[in-house]
C-alpha positions as CSV (number, residue, x, y, z in Angstrom):
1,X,28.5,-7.7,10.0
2,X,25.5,-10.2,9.9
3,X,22.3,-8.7,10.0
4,X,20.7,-11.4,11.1
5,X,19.1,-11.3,14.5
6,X,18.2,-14.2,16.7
7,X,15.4,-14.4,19.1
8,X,16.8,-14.9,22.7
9,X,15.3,-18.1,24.5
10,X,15.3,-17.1,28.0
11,X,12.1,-15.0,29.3
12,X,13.9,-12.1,30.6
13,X,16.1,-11.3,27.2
14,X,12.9,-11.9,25.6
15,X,11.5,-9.3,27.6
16,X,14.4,-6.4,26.9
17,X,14.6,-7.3,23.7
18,X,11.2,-6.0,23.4
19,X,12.0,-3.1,25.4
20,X,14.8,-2.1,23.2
21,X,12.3,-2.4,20.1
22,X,9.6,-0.5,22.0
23,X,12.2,2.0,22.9
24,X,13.2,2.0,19.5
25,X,9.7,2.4,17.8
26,X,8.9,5.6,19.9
27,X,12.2,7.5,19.5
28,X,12.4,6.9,15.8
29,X,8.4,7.9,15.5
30,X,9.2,11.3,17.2
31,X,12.6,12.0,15.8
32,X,12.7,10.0,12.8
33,X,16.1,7.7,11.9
34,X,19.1,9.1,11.8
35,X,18.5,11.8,14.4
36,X,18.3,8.4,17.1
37,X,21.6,6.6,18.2
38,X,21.8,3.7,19.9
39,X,23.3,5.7,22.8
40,X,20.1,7.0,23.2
41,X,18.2,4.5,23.1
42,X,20.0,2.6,25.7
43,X,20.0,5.3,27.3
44,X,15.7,5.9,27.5
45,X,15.6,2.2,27.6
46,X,17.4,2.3,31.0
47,X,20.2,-0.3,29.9
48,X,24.0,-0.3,29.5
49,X,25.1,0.3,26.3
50,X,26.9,-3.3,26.2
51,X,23.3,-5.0,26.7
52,X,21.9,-3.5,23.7
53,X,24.8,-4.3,21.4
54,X,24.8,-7.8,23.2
55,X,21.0,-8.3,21.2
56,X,21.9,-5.5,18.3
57,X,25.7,-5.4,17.2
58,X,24.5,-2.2,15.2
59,X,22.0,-0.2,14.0
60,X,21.1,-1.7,10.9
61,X,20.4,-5.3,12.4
62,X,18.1,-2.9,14.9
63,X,16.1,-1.3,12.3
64,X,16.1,-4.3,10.5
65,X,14.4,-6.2,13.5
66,X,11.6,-3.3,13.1
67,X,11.3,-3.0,9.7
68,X,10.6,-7.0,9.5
69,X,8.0,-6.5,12.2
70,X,6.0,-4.1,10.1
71,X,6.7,-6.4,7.5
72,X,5.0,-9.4,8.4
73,X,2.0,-7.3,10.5
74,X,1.3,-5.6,7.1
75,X,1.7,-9.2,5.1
76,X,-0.1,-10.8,7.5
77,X,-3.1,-8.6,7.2
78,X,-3.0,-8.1,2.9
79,X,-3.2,-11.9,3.1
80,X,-5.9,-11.8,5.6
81,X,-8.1,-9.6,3.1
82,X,-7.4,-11.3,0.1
83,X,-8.0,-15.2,0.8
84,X,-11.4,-14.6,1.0
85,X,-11.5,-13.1,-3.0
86,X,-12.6,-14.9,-5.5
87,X,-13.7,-12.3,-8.3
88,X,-12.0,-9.3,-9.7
89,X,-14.9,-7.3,-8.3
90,X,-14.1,-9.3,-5.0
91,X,-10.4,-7.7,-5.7
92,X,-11.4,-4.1,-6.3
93,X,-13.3,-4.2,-3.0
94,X,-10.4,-5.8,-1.1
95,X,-7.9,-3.5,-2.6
96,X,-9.6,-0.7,-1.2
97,X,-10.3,-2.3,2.3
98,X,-6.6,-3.2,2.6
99,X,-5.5,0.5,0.8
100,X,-7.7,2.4,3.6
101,X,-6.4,0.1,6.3
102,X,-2.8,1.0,5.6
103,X,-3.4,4.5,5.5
104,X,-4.6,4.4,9.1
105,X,-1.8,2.0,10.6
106,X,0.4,4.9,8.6
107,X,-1.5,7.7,10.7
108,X,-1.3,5.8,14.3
109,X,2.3,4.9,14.0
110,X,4.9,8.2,13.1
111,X,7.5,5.1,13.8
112,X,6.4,3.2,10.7
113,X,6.3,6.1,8.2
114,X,9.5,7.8,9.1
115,X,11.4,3.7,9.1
116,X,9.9,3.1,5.9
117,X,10.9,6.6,4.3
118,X,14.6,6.1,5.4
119,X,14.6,2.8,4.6
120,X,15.5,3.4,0.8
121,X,18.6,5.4,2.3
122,X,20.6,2.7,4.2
123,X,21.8,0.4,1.9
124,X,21.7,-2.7,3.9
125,X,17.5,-2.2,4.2
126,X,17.0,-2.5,0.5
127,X,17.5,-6.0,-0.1
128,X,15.4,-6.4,2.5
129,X,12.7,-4.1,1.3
130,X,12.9,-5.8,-2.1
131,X,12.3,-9.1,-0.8
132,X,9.0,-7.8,0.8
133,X,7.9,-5.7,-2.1
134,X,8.3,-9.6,-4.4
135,X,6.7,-11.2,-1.5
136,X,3.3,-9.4,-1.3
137,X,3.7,-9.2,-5.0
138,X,3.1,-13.1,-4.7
139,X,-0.2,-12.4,-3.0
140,X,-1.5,-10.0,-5.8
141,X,-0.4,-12.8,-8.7
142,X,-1.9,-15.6,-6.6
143,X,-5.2,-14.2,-5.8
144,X,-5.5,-12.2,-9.7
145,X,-4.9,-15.9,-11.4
146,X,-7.4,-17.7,-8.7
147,X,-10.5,-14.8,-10.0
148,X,-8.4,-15.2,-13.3
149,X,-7.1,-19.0,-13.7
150,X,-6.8,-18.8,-17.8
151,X,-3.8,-16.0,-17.4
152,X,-0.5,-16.9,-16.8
153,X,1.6,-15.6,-14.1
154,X,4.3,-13.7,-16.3
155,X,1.5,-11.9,-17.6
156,X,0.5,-10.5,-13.7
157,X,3.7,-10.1,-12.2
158,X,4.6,-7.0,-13.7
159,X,2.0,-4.8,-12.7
160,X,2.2,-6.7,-8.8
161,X,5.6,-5.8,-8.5
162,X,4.8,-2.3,-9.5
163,X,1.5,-1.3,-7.7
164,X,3.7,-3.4,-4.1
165,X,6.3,-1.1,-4.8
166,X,4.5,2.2,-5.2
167,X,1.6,1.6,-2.9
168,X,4.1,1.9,0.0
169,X,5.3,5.6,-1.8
170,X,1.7,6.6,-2.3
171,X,0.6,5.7,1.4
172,X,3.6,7.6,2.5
173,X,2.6,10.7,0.0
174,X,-0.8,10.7,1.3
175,X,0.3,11.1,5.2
176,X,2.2,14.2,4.0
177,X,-0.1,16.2,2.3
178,X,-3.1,18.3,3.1
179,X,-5.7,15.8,4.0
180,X,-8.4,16.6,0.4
181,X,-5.2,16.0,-1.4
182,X,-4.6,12.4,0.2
183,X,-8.1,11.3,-0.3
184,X,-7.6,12.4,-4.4
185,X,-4.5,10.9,-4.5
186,X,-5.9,7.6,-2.5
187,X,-9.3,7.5,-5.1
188,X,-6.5,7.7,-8.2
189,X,-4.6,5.1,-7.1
190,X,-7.7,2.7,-6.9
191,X,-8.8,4.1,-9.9
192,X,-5.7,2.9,-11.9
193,X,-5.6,-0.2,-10.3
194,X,-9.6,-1.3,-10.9
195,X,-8.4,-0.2,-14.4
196,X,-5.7,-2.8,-14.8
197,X,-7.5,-5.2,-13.4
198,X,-10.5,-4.8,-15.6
199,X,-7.5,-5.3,-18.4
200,X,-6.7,-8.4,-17.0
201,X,-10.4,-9.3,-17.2
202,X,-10.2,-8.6,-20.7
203,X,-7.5,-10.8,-21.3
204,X,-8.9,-13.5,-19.9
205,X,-12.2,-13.4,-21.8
206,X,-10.0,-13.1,-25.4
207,X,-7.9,-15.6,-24.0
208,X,-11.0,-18.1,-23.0
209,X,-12.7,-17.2,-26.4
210,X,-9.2,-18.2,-28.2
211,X,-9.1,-21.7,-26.5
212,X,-12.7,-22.4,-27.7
213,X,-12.2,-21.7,-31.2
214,X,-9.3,-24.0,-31.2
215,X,-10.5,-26.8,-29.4
């Protein structure tokens, strides 16, 4: 089964489409994954079963749908932060903007947390998952090697693909835990990652001072 979904073109499909997502979103948020069936959302939705698997042949392409929305919000809004950087101290701030941001869309939204906790479980959500973890990857690399133009993108990629990974574990971690935790647990994960930045700084300046004494 294709877990592809297509956007319907006529007004009113668009319209219970959205209904079946907003449906979606609330039950999952309350109950969290596997305890809601499409039965049930149909069925809170107020449409026949056969509409919803008309637009969702299954529940994977469904949470799918949601997951990509969260997806591109949270892109969206890392890339919105960090096109403005220009300096590793630039960075450090951003990070921590962006890092306190996601924390509270994490706190407003039970739906979000409790999708992208269950999302490691269901196979066909990985890939996916993956491919957003390498994409806002891409958007640590870019703006590290604009602040830091002398290093080379092998040399970033490592640690992006790791702190795009974890940050999504930590943010969930935080949201569980009693609440002076979270904020020591949030002030440690900046910590470490004003740490490797002020590595890559580092870098850069040996890097910059090699390339003089050879030219």
């Amino acid at each position: 089964m294709s877990l592809e979904f297509k956007i319907p073109v006529q007004t009113r499909s668009r319209d219970r489409v959205e209904l079946i997502l907003k449906t979606a979103r609330e039950l999952i948020g309350e109950k969290g994954i596997d305890a809601v069936s499409m039965r049930e959302i149909a069925q809170t939705a107020g449409i026949q079963i056969g509409s919803l698997y008309q637009y969702f042949p299954g529940k994977s392409v469904l949470l799918l749908t949601i997951m990509n929305q969260y997806y591109d919000s949270l892109y969206e809004e890392t890339k919105r932060i960090l096109e403005p950087v220009r300096t590793i101290v630039e960075l450090e701030v951003a990070a921590e903007i962006a890092f306190k941001q996601f924390i509270t869309i994490f706190q407003k939204d039970p739906a979000l947390a409790n999708l992208w906790a269950g999302a490691r479980a269901i196979p066909e959500l990985v890939t996916e998952d993956n491919r957003d973890t390498y994409r806002n990857a891409e958007l640590i690399v870019k703006t590290t090697l604009r602040c830091l133009p002398i290093l080379k993108e092998s040399e970033v990629r490592p640690f992006a693909l790791y702190f795009s990974h974890t940050i999504g574990m930590v943010i969930r971690f935080v949201r569980e835990i009693e609440v002076d935790h979270g904020k020591a647990v949030m002030k440690e994960t900046l910590e470490i990652l004003k740490l490797r930045l002020r590595e890559f700084e580092k870098l850069a300046k040996q890097k910059s001072k090699q390339k003089k004494k050879g030219s």
